[in-house]
C-alpha positions as CSV (number, residue, x, y, z in Angstrom):
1,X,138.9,99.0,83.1
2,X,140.0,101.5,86.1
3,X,137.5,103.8,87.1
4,X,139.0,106.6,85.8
5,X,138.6,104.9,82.5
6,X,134.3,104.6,82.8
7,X,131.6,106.3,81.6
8,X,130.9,108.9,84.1
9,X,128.0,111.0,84.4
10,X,126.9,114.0,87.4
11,X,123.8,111.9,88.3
12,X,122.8,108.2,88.0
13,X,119.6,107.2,88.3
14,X,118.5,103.8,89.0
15,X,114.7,103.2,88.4
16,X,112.9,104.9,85.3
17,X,109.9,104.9,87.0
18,X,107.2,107.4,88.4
19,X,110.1,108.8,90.5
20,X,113.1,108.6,87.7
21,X,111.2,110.0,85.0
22,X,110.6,113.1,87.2
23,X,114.3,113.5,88.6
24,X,116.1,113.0,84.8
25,X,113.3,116.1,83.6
26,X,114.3,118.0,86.7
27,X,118.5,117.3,86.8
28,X,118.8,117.1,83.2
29,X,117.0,121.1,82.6
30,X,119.2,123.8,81.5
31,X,122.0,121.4,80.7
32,X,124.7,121.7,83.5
33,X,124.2,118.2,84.8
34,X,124.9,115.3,82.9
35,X,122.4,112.6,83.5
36,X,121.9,109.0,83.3
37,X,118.6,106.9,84.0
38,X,118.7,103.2,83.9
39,X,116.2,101.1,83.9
40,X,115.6,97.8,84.6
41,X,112.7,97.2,81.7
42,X,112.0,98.4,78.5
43,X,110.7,101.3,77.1
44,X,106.9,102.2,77.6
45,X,105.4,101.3,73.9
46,X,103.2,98.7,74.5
47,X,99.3,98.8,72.8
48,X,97.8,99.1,76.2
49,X,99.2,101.5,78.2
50,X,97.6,104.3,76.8
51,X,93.9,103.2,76.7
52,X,92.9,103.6,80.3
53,X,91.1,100.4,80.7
54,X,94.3,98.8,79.7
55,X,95.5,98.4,82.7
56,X,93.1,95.4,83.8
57,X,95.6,93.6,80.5
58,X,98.5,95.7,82.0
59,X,98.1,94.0,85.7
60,X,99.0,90.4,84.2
61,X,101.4,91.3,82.0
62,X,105.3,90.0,82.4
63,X,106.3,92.6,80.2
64,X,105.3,95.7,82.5
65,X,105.0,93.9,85.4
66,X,107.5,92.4,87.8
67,X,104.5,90.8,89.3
68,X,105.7,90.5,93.2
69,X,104.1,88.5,95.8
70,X,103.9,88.5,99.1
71,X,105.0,85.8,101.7
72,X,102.1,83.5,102.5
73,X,101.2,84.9,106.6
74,X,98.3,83.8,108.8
75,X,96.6,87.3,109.2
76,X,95.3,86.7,105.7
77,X,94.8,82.7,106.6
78,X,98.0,81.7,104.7
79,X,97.6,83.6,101.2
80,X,99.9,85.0,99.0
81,X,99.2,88.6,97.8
82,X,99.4,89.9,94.3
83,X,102.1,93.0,94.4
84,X,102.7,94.2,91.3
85,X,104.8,96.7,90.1
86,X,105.4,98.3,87.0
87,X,108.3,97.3,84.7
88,X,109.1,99.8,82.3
89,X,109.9,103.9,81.2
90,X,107.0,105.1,83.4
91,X,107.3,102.4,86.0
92,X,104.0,101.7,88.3
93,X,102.3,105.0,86.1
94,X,102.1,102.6,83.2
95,X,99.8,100.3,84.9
96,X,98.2,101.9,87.9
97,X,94.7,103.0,88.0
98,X,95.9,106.8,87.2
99,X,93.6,107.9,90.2
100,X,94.9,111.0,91.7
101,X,94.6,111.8,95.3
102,X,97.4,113.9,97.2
103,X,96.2,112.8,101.0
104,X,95.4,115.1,104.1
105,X,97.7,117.5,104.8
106,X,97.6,116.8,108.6
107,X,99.8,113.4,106.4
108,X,102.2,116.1,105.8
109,X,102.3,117.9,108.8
110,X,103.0,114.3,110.8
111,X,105.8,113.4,109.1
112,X,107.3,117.5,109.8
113,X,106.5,116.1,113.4
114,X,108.3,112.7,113.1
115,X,111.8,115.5,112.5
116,X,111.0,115.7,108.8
117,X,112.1,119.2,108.6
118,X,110.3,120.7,105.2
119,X,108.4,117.9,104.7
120,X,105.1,120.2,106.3
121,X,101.8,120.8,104.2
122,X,102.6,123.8,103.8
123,X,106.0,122.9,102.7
124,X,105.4,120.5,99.8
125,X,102.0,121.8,98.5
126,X,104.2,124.2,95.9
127,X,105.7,120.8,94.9
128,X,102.1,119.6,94.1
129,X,100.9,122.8,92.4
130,X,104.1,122.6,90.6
131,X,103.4,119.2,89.0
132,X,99.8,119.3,88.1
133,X,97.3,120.3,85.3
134,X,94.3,120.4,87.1
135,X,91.3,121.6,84.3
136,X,88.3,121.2,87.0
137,X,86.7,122.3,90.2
138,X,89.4,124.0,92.9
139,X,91.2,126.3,94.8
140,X,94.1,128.2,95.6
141,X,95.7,125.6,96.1
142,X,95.6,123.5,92.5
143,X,97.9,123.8,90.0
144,X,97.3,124.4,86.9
145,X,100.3,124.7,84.5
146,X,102.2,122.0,85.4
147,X,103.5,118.8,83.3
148,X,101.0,116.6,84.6
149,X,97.5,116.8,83.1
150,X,94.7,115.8,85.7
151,X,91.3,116.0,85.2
152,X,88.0,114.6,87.2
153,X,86.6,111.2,85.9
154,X,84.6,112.5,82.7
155,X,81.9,109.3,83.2
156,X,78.5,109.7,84.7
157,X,76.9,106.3,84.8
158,X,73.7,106.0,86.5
159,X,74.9,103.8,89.0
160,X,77.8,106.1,90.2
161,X,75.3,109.2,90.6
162,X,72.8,106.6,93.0
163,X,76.0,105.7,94.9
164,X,76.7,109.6,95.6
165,X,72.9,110.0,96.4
166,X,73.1,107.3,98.3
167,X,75.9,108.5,100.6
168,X,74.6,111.9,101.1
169,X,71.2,109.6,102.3
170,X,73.6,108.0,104.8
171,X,74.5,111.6,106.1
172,X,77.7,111.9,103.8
173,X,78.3,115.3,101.7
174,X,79.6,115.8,98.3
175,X,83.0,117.0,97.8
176,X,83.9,117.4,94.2
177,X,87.9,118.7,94.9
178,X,89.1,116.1,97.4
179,X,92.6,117.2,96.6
180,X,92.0,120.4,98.4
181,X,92.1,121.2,101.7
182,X,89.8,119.3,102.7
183,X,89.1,115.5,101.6
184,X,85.8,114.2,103.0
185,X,83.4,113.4,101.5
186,X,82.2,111.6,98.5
187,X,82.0,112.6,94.6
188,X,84.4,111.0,91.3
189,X,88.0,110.3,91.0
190,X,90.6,112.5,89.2
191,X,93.2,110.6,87.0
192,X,96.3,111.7,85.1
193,X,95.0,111.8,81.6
194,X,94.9,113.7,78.3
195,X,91.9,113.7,76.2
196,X,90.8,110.3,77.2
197,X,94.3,108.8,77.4
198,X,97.0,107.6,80.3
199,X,99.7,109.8,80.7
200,X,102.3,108.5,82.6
201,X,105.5,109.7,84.4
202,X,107.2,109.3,81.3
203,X,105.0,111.1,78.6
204,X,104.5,113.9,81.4
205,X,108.4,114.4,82.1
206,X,110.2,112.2,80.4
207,X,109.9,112.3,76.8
208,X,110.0,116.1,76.8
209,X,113.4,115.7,77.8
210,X,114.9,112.9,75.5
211,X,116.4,115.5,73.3
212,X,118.6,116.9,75.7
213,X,122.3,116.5,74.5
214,X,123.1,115.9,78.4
215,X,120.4,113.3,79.5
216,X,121.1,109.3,78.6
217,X,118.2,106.6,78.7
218,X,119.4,102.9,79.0
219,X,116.5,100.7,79.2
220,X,117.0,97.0,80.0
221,X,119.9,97.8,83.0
222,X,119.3,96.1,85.4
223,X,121.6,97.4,88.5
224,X,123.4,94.4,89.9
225,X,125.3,96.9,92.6
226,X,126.3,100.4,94.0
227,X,130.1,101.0,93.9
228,X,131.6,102.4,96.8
229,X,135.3,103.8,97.3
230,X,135.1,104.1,101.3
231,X,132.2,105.3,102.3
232,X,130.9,107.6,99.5
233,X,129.0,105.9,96.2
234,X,131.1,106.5,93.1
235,X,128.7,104.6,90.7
236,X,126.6,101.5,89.8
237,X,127.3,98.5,88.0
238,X,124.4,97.2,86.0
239,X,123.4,94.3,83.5
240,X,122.3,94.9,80.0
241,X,122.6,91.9,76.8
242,X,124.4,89.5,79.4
243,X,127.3,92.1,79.9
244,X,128.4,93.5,83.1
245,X,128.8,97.7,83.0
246,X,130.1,99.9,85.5
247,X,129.5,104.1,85.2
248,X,130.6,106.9,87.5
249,X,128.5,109.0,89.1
250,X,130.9,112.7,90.0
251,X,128.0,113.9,91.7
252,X,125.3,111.4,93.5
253,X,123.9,108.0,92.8
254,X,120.2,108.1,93.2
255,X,118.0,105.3,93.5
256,X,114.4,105.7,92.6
257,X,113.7,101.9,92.2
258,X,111.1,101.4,94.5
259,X,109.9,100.6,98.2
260,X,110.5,96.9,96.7
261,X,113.7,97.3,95.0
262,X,115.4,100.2,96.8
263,X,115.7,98.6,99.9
264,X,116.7,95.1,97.8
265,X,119.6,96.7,95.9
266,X,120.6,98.1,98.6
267,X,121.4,94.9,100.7
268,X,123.1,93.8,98.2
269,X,125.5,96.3,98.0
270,X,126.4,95.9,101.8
271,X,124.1,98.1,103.3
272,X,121.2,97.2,105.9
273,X,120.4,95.6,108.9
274,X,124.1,93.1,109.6
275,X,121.7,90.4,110.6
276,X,120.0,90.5,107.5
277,X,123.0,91.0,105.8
278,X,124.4,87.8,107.1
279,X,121.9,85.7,106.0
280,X,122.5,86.7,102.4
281,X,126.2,86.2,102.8
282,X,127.1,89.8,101.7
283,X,129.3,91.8,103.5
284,X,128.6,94.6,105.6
285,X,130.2,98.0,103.5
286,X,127.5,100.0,106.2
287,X,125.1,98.7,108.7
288,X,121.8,100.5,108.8
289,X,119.2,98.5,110.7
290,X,116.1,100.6,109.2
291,X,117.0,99.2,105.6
292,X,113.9,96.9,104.4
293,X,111.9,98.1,107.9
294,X,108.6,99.7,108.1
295,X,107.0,98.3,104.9
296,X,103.3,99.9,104.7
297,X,100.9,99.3,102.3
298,X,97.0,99.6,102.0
299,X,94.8,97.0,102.5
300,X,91.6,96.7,100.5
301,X,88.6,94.4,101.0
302,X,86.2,94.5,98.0
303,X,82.3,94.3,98.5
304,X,79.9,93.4,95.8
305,X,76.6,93.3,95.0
306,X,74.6,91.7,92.2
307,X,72.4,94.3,90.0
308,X,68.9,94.5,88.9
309,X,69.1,96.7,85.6
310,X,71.7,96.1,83.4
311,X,73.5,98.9,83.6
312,X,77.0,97.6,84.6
313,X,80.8,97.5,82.8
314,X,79.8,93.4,83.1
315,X,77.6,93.4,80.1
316,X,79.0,96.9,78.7
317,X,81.9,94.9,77.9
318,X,80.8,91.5,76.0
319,X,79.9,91.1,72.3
320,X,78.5,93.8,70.0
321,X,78.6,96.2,73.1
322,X,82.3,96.3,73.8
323,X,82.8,96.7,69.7
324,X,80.5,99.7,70.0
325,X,82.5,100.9,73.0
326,X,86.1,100.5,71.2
327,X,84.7,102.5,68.6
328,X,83.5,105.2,70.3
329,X,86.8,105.1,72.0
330,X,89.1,105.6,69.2
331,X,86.8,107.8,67.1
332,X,86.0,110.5,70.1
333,X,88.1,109.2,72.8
334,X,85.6,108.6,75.4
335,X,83.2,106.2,76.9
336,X,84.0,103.1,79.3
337,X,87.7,102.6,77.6
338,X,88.6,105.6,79.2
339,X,87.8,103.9,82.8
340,X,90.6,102.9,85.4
341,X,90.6,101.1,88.5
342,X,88.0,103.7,90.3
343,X,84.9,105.9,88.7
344,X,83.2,107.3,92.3
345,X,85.5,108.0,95.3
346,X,84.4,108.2,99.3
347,X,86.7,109.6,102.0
348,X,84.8,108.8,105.8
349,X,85.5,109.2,109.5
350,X,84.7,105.7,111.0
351,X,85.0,107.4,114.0
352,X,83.4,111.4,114.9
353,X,86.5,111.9,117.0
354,X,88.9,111.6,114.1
355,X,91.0,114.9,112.7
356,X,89.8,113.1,108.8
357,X,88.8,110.1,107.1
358,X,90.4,107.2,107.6
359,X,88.9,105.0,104.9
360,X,88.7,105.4,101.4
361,X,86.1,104.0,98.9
362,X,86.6,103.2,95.5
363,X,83.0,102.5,93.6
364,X,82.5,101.3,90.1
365,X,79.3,99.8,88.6
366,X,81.5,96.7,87.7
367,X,82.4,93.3,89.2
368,X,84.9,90.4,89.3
369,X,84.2,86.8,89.0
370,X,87.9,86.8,89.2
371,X,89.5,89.7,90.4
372,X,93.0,88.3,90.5
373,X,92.8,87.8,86.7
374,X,90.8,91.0,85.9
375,X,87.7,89.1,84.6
376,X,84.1,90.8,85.1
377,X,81.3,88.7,85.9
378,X,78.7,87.8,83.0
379,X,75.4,89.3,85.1
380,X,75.7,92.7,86.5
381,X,76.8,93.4,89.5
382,X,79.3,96.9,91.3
383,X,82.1,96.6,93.9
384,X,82.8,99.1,96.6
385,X,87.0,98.6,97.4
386,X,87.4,99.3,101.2
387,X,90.5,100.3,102.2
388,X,91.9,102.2,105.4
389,X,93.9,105.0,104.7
390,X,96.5,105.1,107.5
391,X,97.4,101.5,108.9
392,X,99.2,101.2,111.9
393,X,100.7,97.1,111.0
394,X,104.3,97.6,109.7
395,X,105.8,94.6,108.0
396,X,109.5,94.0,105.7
397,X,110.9,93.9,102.6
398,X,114.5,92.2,102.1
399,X,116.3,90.3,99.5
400,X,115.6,87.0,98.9
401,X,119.0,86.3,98.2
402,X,122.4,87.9,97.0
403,X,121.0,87.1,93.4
404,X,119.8,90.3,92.3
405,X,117.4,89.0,89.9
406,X,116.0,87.0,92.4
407,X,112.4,88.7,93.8
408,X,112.8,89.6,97.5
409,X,110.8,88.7,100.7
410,X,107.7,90.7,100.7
411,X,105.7,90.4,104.4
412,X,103.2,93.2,104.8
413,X,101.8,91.8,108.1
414,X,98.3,93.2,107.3
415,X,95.8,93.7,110.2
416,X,98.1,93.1,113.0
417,X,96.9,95.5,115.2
418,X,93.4,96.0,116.9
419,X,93.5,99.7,115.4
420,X,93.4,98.4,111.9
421,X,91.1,95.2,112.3
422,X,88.5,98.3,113.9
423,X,88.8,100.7,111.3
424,X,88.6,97.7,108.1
425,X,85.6,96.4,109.8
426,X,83.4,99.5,109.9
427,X,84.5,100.7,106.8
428,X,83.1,97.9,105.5
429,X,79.4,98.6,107.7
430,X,79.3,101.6,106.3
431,X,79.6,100.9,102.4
432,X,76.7,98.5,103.4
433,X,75.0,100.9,105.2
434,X,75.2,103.5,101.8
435,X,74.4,100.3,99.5
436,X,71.3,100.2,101.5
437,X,70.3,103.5,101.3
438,X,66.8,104.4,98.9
439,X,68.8,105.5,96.2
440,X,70.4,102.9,95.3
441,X,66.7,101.0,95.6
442,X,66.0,100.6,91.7
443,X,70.1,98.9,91.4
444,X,70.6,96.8,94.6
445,X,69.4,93.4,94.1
446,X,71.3,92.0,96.9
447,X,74.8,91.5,98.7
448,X,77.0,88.9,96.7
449,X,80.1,89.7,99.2
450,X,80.4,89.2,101.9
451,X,77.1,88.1,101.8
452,X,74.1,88.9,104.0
453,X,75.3,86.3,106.9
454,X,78.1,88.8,107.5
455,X,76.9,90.1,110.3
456,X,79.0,89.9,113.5
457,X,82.4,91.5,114.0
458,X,84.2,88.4,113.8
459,X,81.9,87.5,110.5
460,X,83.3,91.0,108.6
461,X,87.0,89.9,110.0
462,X,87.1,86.8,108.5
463,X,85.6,88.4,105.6
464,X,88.6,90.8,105.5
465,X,91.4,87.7,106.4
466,X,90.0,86.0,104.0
467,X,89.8,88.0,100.7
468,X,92.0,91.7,101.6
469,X,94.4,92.4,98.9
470,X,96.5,95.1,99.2
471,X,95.8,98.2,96.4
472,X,99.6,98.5,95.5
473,X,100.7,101.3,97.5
474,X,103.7,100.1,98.9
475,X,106.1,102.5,101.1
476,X,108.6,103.1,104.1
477,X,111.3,100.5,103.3
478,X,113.7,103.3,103.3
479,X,112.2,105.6,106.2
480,X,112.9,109.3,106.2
481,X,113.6,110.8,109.7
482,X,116.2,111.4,112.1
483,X,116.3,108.6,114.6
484,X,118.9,106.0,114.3
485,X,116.3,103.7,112.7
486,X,116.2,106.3,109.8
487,X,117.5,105.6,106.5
488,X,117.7,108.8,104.9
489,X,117.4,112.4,106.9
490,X,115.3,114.9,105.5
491,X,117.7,115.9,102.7
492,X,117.1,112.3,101.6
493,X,120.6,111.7,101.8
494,X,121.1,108.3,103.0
495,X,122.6,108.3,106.9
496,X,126.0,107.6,107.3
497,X,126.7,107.9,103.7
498,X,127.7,110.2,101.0
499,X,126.9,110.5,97.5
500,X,123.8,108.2,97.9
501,X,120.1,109.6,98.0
502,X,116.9,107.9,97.9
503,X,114.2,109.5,96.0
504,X,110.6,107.6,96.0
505,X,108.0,105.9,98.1
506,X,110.4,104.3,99.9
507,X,111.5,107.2,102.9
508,X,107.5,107.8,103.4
509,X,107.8,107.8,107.1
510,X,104.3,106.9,107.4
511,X,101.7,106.6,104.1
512,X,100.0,109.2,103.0
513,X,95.9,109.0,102.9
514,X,95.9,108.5,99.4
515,X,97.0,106.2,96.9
516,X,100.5,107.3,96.6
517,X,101.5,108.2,92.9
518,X,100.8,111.7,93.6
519,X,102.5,111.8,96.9
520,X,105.5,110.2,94.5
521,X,105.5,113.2,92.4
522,X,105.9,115.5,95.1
523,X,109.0,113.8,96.3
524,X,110.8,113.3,93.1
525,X,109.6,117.7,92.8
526,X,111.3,118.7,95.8
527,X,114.5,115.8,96.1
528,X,115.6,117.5,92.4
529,X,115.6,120.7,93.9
530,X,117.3,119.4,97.1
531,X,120.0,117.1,94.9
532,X,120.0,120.7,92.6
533,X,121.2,122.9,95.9
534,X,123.6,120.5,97.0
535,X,125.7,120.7,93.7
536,X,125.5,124.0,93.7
537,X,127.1,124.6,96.7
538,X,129.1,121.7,95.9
């Protein structure tokens, strides 16, 4: 078949994901573009996804999860770390946590300083009051109309109201909009639900639009390659029932796969570091050494202590207590079900000279006797995740291979530099420090990890090396900027190219203080209206 003789469509999207689902609402409205989204998994039915605490099933499932892993590296004493990513209509957003958090806008105003011209605070907070929903506490500068419903963490347990007593004992304050302008302090989560239930990218954009004449969904499609004719991207060729297909795109290609699979797909369509390239055996269609560079993520430590009353998810969720609990769930939609990965959130300054916090708690009155496998211990216990918010340790992210179903090389190169080990270390002091606070005197019963022998620098380290697992925010593989190290400029066009944007967590330049699904909403927001300008000057 020539390619006159395809299928051809304005815009093809690879990646139906937080991202996709956002960019085939956006192009596909008022029905002058014709769109396609492919996707690599299937659609986003499954009987978890919409009960908040499914996720902790969600998290080792095949079906929604393409389960990554990182290289085994001796900063975290020769482990592999659990990457997943979501696998689906909805992508990450139908197995994430759902918590909410937009970052600082001196995040913002950095990347505008890296050359990102209209990538300021000022510059993409219409984006973020353009997306949300926001029914609690906030300012000017909340949204409140917008396709995606947020609302704060509707749960009070006893536990999570001594942990914010507790802080403000340790000379913390409450902040109950961290999404505002400002973000310290300490208070509960908000989450993208509805009335006790996830909605994801795809219920919030998505789905509204599958009736549009001009918008086509193709789950299972997995992209194999971008077509080039010269130097400009004509289309993609994907997989789907063991048959090859190739569509044309008249307008753009976009790819919203992914800060994993973005910068995969495209090495194997001949773009990327030559070097890199080599080692595949693929040939070099346009050499781009920045492609599958400056990989961020956030890395988490996770402290726990064993509890005195039981008053913990561990016991809430065994026996005649978790029948009670499903129950209350699907008759009034509320109660623990409607949990996700974080009930009470902290943003701290490790350091008084700092501009804003630079680690981020995440509190629930739960913990893990295995955490890789989402299994609470049987006596009650709560975990404090520790995580700091803007890492300076860049690692990679290339293909494996030129198999495109083969999963690529993933090495985050956590806690490389002293800047990081510093900041991870007392982050950790301090969520002791609040744990030890009167407050949280009637709860504590003592330190299960790291333990009270964790006491010297070197002690919290190892701690850290030993047990850090990243919270699934990767980023950067396909770095926005202006440099020659850039993949895409600001316009998210990708350099050297045409016809080819990138659209997701992938050109973050650096990560945002947050975890990023917000941040991912507000670039999928402002690329439709950027991909929407160019055609119509086009």
């Amino acid at each position: 078949m020539s390619m006159d003789d395809m299928e051809t469509f304005d815009f093809v999207i690879v990646g139906g994901g937080n991202a996709g689902c956002v960019l085939a609402a956006r192009l596909s409205a008022g029905g002058r573009h014709s769109v396609l989204l492919l996707e690599a998994g299937g659609p986003d039915n499954g009987f978890w996804i919409p009960i908040p605490a499914g996720f902790s099933k969600l998290l080792v499932d095949d079906v929604y999860n393409w389960r990554f892993a990182t290289e085994p590296e001796d900063n975290v004493k020769g482990r592999t770390i659990a990457i997943p990513r979501g696998k689906g209509l909805g992508g990450s957003t139908l197995i994430n946590g759902m918590i909410y958090v937009r970052g600082q806008p001196q995040d913002y105003d950095t990347w505008a300083q890296m050359g990102c011209t209209g990538w300021s605070y000022d510059d993409v907070l219409p984006y973020f009051r353009r997306l949300e929903a926001f029914g609690g506490e906030g300012d000017e500068t909340r949204g409140r109309d917008g396709p995606l419903p947020i609302t704060t963490v509707a749960e009070r347990p006893v536990l999570a109201e001594a942990f914010i007593a507790a802080a403000q004992q340790a000379g913390f304050r409450q902040n109950r909009d961290y999404n505002g302008r400002d973000q310290e302090g300490f208070g509960y989560y908000q989450v993208n639900q509805r009335n006790g239930r996830r909605v994801s990218a795809a219920d919030a954009y998505l789905h509204p639009a599958r009736g549009r004449p001009n918008l086509a969904v193709r789950t299972h499609a997995h992209v194999l390659r971008i077509d080039f004719e010269g130097r400009r991207a004509v289309g993609v060729t994907y997989r789907s029932g063991g048959r090859d297909v190739s569509v044309r795109a008249r307008g753009e290609v976009i790819l919203a796969a992914g800060a994993i699979q973005t910068p995969q797909l495209l090495e194997l369509s001949g773009v990327g570091d030559p070097a890199v390239l080599a080692g595949l055996g693929v040939p070099v269609r346009h050499a781009l050494a920045g492609v599958g560079a400056n990989y961020i993520d956030h890395f988490c430590t996770r402290m726990n202590w064993r509890v005195k009353q039981k008053v913990t998810l561990n016991e809430a969720t065994r026996g005649y207590r978790l029948l009670l609990a499903v129950a209350q769930y699907f008759l009034t939609r509320k109660g623990i079900l409607t949990l996700g990965t974080g009930l009470a959130h902290g943003f701290v300054k490790t350091r008084p000279d700092l501009a804003g916090p630079d680690v981020q708690y995440f509190f629930m009155h739960a913990s893990y006797a295995n955490a890789a496998e989402r299994k609470l211990d049987r006596e009650p216990g709560m975990t404090i995740g520790v995580t700091q918010l803007r890492p300076e340790s860049r690692g990679s992210i290339h293909a494996r291979s030129a198999n495109p179903f083969e999963p690529p090389v993933i090495r985050p190169n956590f806690l490389s530099t002293q800047v990081d080990r510093d900041c991870i270390v007392e982050g950790m002091r301090i969520a002791r420090r609040i744990i030890e606070q009167p407050a949280m005197d009637p709860f504590r019963a003592y330190e299960m990890s790291p333990g009270a022998d964790c006491r010297s620098y070197d002690d919290w380290l190892d701690f850290a090396r030993s047990n850090g697992q990243t919270i699934y925010h990767a980023c950067g593989t396909c770095r926005m900027g202006t440099d020659e190290r850039a993949v895409v400029d600001p316009q998210l066009r990708v350099r050297g190219l045409e016809g080819l944007r990138v659209v997701d967590a992938s050109i973050m330049p650096t990560i945002v203080s947050a975890n990023t699904q917000a941040a991912v909403f507000m670039i999928a927001e402002k690329g439709a209206d950027l991909i929407l300008a160019d055609a119509a000057r086009r």
